[in-house]
LORORO-511772 format. One record per residue (C-alpha): x, y, z; residue in three letters. Coordinates in Angstrom, 2 decimals, always signed. Layout:
! LORORO-511772
{east = X | north = Y | up = Z | aa = ala} $
...
! end
This chain:
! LORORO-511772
{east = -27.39 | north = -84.53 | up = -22.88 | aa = unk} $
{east = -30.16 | north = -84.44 | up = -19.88 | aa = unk} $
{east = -29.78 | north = -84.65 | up = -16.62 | aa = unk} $
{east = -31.01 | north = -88.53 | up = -16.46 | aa = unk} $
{east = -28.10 | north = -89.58 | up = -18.51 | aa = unk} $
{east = -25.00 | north = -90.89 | up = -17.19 | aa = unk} $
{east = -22.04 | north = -89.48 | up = -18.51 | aa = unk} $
{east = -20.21 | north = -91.32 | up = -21.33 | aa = unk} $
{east = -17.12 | north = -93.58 | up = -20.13 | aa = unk} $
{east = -14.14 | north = -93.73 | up = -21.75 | aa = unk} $
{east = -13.69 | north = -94.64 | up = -25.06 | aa = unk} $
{east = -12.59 | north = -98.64 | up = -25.84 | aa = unk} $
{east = -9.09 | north = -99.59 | up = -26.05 | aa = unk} $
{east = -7.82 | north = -100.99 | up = -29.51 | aa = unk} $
{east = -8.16 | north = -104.63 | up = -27.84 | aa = unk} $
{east = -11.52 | north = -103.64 | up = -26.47 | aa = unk} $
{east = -12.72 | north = -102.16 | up = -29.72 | aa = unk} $
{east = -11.22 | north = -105.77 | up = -31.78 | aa = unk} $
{east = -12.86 | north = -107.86 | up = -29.03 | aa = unk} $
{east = -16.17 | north = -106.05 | up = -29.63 | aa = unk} $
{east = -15.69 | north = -106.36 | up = -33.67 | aa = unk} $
{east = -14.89 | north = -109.60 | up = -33.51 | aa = unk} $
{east = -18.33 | north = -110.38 | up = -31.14 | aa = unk} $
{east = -20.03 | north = -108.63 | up = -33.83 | aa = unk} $
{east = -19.17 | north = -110.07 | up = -37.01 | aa = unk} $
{east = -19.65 | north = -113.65 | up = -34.81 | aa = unk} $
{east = -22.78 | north = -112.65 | up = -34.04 | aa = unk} $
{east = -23.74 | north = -112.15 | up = -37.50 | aa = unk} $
{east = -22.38 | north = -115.06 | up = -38.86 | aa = unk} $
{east = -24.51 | north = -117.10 | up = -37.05 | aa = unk} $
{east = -27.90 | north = -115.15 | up = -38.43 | aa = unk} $
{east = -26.51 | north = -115.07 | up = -42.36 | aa = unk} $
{east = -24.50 | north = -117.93 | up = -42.40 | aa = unk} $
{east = -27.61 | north = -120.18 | up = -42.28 | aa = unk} $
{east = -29.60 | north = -118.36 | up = -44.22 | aa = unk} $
{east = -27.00 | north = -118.90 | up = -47.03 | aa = unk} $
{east = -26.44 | north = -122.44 | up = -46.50 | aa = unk} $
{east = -30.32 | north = -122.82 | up = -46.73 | aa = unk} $
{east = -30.04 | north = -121.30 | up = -50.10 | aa = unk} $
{east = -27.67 | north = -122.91 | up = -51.28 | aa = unk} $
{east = -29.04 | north = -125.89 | up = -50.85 | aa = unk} $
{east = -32.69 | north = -125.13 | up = -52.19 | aa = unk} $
{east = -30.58 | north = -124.50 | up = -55.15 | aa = unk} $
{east = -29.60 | north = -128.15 | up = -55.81 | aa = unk} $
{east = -26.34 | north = -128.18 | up = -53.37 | aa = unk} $
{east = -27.48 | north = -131.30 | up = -51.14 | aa = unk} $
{east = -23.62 | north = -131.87 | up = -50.64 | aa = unk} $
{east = -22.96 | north = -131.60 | up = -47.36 | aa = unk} $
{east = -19.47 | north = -131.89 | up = -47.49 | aa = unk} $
{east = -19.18 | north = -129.46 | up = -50.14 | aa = unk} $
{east = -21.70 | north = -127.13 | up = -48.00 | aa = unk} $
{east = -18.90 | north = -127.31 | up = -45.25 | aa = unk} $
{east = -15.82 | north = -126.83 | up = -47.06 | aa = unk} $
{east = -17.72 | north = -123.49 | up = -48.94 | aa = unk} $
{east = -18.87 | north = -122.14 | up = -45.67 | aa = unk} $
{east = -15.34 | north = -123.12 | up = -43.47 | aa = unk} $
{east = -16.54 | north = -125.29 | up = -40.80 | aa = unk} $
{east = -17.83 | north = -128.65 | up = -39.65 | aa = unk} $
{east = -20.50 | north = -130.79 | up = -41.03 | aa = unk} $
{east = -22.20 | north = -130.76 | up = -37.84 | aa = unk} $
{east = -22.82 | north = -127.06 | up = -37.96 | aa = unk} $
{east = -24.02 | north = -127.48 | up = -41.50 | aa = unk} $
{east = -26.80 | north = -129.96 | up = -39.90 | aa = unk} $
{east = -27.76 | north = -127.45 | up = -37.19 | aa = unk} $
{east = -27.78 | north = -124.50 | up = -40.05 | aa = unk} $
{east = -30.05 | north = -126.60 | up = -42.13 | aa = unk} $
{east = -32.04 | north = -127.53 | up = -39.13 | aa = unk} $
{east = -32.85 | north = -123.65 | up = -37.98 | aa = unk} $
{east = -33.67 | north = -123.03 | up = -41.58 | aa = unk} $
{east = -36.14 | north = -125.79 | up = -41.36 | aa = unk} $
{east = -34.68 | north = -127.89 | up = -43.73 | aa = unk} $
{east = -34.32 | north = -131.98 | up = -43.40 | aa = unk} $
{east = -31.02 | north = -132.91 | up = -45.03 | aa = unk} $
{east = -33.00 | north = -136.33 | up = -45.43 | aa = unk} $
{east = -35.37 | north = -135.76 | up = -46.65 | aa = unk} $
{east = -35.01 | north = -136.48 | up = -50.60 | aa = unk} $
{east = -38.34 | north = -135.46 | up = -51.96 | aa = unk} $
{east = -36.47 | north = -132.20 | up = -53.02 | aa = unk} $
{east = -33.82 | north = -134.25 | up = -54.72 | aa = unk} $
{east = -33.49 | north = -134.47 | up = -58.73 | aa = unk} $
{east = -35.84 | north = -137.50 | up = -60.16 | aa = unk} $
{east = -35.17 | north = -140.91 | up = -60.65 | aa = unk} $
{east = -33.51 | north = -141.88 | up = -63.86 | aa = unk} $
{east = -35.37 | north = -145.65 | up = -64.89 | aa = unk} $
{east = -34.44 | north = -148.24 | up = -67.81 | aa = unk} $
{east = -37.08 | north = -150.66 | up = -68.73 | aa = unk} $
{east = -36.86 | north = -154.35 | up = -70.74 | aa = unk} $
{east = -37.90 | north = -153.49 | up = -74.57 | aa = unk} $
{east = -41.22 | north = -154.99 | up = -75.00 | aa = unk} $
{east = -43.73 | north = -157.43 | up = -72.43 | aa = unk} $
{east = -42.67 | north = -158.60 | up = -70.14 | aa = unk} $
{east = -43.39 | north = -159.43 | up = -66.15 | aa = unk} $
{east = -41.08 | north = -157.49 | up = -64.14 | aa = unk} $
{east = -39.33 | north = -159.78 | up = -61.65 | aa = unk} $
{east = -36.21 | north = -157.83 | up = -61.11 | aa = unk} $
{east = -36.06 | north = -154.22 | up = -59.24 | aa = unk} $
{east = -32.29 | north = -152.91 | up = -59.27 | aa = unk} $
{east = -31.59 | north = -149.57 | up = -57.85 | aa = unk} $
{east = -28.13 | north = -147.56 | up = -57.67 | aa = unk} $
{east = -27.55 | north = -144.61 | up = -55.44 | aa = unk} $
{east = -24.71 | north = -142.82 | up = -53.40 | aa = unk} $
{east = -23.73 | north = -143.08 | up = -50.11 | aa = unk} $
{east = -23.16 | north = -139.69 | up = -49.59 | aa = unk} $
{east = -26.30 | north = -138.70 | up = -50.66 | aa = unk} $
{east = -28.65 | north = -141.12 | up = -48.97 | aa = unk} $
{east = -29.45 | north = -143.75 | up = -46.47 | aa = unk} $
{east = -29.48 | north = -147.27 | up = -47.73 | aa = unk} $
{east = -32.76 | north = -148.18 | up = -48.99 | aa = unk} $
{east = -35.17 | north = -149.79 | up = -46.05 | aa = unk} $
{east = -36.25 | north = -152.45 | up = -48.99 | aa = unk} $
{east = -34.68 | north = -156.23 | up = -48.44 | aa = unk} $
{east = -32.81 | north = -157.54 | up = -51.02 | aa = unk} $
{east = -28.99 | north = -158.08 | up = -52.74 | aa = unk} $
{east = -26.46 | north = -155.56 | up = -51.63 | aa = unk} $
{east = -23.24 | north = -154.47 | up = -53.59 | aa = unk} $
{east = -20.70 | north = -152.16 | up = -52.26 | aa = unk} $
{east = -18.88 | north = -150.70 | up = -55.12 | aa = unk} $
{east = -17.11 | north = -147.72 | up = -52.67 | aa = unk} $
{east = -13.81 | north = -149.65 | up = -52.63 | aa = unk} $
{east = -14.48 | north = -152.57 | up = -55.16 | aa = unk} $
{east = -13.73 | north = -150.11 | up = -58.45 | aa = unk} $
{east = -11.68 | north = -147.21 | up = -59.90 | aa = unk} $
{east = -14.00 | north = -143.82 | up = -59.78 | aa = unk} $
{east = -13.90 | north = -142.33 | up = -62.81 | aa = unk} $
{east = -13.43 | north = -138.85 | up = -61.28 | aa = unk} $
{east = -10.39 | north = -139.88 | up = -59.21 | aa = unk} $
{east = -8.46 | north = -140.59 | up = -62.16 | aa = unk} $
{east = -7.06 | north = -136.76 | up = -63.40 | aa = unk} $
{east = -6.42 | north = -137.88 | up = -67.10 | aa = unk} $
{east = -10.22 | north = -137.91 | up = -67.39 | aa = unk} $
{east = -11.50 | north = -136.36 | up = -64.74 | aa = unk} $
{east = -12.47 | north = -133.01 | up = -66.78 | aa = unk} $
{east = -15.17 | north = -135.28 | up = -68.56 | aa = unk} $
{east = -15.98 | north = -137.74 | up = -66.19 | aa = unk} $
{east = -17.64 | north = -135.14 | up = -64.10 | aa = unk} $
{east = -20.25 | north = -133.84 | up = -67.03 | aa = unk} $
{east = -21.33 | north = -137.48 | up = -67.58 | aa = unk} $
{east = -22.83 | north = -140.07 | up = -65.96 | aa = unk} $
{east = -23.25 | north = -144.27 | up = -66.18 | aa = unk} $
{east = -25.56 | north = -144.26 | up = -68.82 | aa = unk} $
{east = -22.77 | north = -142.57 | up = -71.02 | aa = unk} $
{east = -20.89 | north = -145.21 | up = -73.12 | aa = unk} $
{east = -17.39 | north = -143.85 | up = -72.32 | aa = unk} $
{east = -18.65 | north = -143.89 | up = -68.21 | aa = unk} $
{east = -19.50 | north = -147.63 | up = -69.39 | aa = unk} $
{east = -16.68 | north = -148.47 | up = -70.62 | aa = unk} $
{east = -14.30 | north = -147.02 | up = -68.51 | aa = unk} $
{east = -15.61 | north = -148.73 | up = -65.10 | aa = unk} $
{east = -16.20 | north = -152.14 | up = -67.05 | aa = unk} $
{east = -12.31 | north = -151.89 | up = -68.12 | aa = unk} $
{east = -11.48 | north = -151.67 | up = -64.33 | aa = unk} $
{east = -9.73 | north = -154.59 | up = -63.16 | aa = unk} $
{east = -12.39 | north = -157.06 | up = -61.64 | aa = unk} $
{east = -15.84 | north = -155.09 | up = -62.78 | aa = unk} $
{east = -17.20 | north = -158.18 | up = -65.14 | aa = unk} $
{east = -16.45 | north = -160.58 | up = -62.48 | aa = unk} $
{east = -18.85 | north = -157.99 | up = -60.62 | aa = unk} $
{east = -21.24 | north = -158.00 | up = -62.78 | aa = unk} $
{east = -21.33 | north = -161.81 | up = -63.59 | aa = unk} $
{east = -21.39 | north = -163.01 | up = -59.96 | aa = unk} $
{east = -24.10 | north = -160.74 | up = -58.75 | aa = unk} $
{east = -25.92 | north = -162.00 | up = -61.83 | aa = unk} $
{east = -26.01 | north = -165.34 | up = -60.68 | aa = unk} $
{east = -26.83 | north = -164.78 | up = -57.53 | aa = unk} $
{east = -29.90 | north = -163.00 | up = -58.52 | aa = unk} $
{east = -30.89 | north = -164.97 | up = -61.15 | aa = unk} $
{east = -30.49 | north = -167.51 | up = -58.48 | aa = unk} $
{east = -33.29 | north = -165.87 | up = -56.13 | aa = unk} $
{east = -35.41 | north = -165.63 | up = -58.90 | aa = unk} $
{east = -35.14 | north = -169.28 | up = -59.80 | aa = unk} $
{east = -35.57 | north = -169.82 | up = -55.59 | aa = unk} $
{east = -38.60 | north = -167.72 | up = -54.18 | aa = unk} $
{east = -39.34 | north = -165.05 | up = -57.12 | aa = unk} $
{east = -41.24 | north = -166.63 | up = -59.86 | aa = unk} $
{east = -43.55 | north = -169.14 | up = -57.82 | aa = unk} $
{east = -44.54 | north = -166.71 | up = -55.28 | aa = unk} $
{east = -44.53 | north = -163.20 | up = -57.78 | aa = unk} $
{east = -42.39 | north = -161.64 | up = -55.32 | aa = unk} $
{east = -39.67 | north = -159.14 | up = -57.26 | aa = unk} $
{east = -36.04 | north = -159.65 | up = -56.41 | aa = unk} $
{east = -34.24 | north = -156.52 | up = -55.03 | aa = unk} $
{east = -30.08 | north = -155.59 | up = -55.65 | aa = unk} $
{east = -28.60 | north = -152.29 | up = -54.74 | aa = unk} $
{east = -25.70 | north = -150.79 | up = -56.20 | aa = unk} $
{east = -24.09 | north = -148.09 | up = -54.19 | aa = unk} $
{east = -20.73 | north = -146.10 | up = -54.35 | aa = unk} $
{east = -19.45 | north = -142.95 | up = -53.38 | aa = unk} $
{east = -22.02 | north = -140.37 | up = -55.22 | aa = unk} $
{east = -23.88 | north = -142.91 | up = -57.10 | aa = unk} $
{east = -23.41 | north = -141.17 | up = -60.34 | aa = unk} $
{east = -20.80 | north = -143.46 | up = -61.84 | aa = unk} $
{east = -19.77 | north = -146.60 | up = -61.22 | aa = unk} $
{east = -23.03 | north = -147.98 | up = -59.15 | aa = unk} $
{east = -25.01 | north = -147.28 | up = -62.44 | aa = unk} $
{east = -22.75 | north = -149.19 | up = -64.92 | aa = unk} $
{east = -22.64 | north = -152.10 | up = -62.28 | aa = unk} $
{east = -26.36 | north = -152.27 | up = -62.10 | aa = unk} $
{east = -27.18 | north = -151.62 | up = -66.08 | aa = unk} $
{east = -24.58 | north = -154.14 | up = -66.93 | aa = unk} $
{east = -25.95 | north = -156.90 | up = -64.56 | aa = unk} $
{east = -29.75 | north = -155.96 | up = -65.98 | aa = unk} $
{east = -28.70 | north = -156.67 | up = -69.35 | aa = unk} $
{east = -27.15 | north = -159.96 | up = -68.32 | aa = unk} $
{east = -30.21 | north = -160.84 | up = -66.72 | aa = unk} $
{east = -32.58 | north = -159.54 | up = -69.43 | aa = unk} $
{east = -30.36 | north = -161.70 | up = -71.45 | aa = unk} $
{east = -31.44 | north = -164.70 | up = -69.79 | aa = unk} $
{east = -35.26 | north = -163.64 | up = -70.35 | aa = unk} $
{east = -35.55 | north = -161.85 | up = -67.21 | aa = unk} $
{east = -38.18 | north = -158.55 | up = -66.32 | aa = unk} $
{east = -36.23 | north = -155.93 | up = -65.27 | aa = unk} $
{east = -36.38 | north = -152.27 | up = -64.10 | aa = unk} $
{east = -33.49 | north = -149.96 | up = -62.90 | aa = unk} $
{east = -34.10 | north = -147.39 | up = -60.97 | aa = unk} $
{east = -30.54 | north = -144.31 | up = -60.36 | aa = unk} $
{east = -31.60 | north = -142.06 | up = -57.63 | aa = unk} $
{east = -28.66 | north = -140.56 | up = -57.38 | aa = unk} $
{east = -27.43 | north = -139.89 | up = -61.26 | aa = unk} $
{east = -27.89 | north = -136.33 | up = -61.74 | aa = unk} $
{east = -26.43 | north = -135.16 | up = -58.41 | aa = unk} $
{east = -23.05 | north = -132.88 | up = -58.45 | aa = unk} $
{east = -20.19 | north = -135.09 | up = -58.54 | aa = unk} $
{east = -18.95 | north = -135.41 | up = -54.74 | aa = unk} $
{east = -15.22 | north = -135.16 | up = -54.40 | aa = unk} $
! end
């Protein structure tokens, strides 16, 4: 030791050597903890729910982690693609309708016929008896289909959004060649907002209609 040091002081109690631990660790949660919430969800994890729950705290401090890491939770461009189904053939498109979830995204800034299908039907997920396959499929799979369409009040659904958009196509959309816009939304947009909107497209195809479907939302994780 030189003669410019001061001596060393006591050595820490156990409460001051816990205290100090404890500052530490805190200290470097908050440098790795957003570091691995960052990576996680560069690897496809755009949950933030299930970010939260993984990591043991708030949603808010998922936000700010995602934030300092430079990330945009809304900004979708690193989402997976958009799933679309065409009408077979020619045809002049007069019909856009577009499914998506909730949790994953902000309603769509585009005008046009909205149908909330959060409360209105049975998620296939919920339901334990088939919950372990319900979560490797999606709406475009025929047991998805035919699951939601068995749920009490889904063709009546189906059928009266049908009219009402065949309805503003008979009204504004042919004469003026302006498409008619309905978005189907639920929980994670995986399930029961794509049945809803391929069922209604194939009613409306059936009655000679153009129409393109656009899922944004059907490959993400299942959110529970």
């Amino acid at each position: 030791m030189t003669t410019n040091e001061p001596p060393p002081g006591p050595p820490p109690g156990p409460r001051e050597a816990a205290l100090r631990a404890l500052a530490n660790w805190a200290a470097s949660q908050k440098q790795v903890r957003p570091r691995l919430t960052a990576a996680a969800w560069r690897a496809g994890e755009h949950n933030i729910r299930a970010l939260a729950r993984a990591a043991g705290v708030a949603r808010d401090t998922v936000y700010a982690d995602l934030a300092a890491e430079g990330i945009d939770y809304r900004d979708r461009s690193s989402k997976t693609e958009t799933v679309t189904t065409y009408s077979p053939g020619s045809y002049l498109l007069q019909v856009v309708l577009t499914s998506y979830g909730v949790l994953h995204r902000d309603p769509p800034q585009e005008s046009g016929l909205a149908v909330n299908l959060t409360t209105a039907l049975r998620n296939p997920p919920d339901d334990p008896a088939v919950r372990e396959r319900m979560v490797q499929l999606n709406g475009l799979d025929p047991e998805v289909r035919a699951y939601v369409l068995d749920t009490p009040g889904a063709l009546e659904i189906v059928g009266r959004t049908a009219d009402q958009l065949r309805t503003l196509v008979d009204g504004w959309g042919n004469p003026t060649r302006m498409l008619v816009r309905g978005f189907f939304f639920c929980r994670g947009g995986r399930h029961r907002s794509v049945v809803i909107a391929e069922e209604v497209a194939t009613w409306l195809r059936g009655a000679g209609l153009g129409v393109e479907v656009d899922h944004l939302d059907i490959n993400e994780p299942v959110v529970t």
